[in-house]
N, C-alpha and C positions, 0 to 999 in steps of 0.2 A: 495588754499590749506588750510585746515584745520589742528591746530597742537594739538596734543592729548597727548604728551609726552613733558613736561616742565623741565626745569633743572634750580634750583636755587640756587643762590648764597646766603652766610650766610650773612655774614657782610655787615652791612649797607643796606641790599636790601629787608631782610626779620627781621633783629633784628638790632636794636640801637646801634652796639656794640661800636662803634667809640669813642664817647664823654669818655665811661670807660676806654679803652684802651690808651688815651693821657694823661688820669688823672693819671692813673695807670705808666702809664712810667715815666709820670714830677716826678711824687713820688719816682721813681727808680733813676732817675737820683739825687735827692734831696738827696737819702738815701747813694747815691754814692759820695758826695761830693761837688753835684755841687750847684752852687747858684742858689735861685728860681728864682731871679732876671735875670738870663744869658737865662733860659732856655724859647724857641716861641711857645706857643703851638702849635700855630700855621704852624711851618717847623715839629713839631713833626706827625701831622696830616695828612699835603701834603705828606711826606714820608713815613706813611702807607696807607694812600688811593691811591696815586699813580703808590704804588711802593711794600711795603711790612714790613711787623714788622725787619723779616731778615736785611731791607734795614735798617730800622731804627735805631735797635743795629748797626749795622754796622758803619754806619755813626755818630749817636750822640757818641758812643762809641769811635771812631779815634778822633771828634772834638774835647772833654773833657778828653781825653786821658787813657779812663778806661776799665776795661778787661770786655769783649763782653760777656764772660760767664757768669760774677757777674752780672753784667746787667740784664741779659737776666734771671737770677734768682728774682733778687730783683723786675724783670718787673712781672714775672709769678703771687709770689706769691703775688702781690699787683692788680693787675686783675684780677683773677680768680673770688673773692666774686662780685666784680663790673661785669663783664660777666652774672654772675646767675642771676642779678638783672636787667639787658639789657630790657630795653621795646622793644616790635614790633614793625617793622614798623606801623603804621598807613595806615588801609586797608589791609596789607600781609592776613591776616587769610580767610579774605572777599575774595580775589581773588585766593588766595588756594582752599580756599572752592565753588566758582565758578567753578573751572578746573574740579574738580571731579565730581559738580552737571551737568555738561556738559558732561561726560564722559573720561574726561582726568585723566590724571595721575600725579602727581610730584614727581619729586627729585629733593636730595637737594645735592650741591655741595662745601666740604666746607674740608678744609685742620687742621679743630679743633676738637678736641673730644668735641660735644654737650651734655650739662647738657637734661638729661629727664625733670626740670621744665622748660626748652625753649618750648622745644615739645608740655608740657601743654600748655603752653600760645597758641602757634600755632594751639591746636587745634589737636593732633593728628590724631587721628581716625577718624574725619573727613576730613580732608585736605589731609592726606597720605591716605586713606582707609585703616587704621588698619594695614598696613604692618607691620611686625616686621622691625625694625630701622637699622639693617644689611642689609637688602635686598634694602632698598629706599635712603641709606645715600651714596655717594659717594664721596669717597676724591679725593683732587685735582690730587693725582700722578697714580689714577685708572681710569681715562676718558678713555683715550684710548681701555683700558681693556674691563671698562663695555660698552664702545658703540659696540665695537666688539662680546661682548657677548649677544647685545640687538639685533643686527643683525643677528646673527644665530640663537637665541629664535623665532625670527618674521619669518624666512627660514622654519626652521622647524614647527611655528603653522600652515604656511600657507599651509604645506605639507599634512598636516593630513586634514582626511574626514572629 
């Protein structure tokens, strides 16, 4: 079976985003009180790669005993600049750009509003074929949607003469 329709994940798989995102929260957590000394980056990390950011407020948030909102503010606007400046995976743009020279397609699968200089970096136009970014971006809570919606696109090409 050949697969012509790819779905990819942001974080970590196609952009760097991880290293910013632990910086960014120790920093949040620092700006909230806590000691730099207290805080792992390492527990900070396994709890968003294993699990989720949500998870992370959550958790370092009850451990340190601070409101998950301020948190969850002070985390924002201390990653955001670190985000825009995420390098690529190493290869993603090369095997993006393969998918399409093969005849495939990609989307991307990804529960963040993406900055347009990520996109540069990836390469746009050629790894998406130009789609406009609404039609190829799909968030995490719309799977379901859009596969159901890929499913009756491919019903009815295959109907037509």
């Amino acid at each position: 079976m050949r697969y012509s329709q790819l779905f990819w994940d942001f974080d970590g798989t196609l952009v760097d985003t991880y290293p910013g995102m632990v910086a960014a929260f120790g920093e949040a957590l620092v700006a909230s009180g806590v000691n730099d000394f207290e805080i792992d980056q390492d527990a900070i990390y396994q709890a968003m790669r294993q699990h989720s950011l949500g998870t992370a407020l959550q958790r370092f948030s009850a451990e340190y005993q601070l409101d998950v909102s301020r948190l969850k503010r002070l985390y924002q606007l201390r990653a955001e600049p670190r985000l825009a400046d995420a390098p690529v995976v190493d290869g993603a743009a090369e095997i993006l750009a393969a998918t399409v020279a093969a005849g495939g397609r990609n989307f991307l699968l990804t529960h963040r509003i993406v900055r347009w200089i990520v996109w540069q970096r990836l390469i746009w136009h050629s790894i998406f074929r130009g789609r406009s970014r609404p039609t190829m971006i799909i968030r995490a809570n719309q799977i379901p949607q859009a596969c159901w919606r890929y499913a009756n696109n491919m019903r009815s090409s295959a109907s037509r003469p």
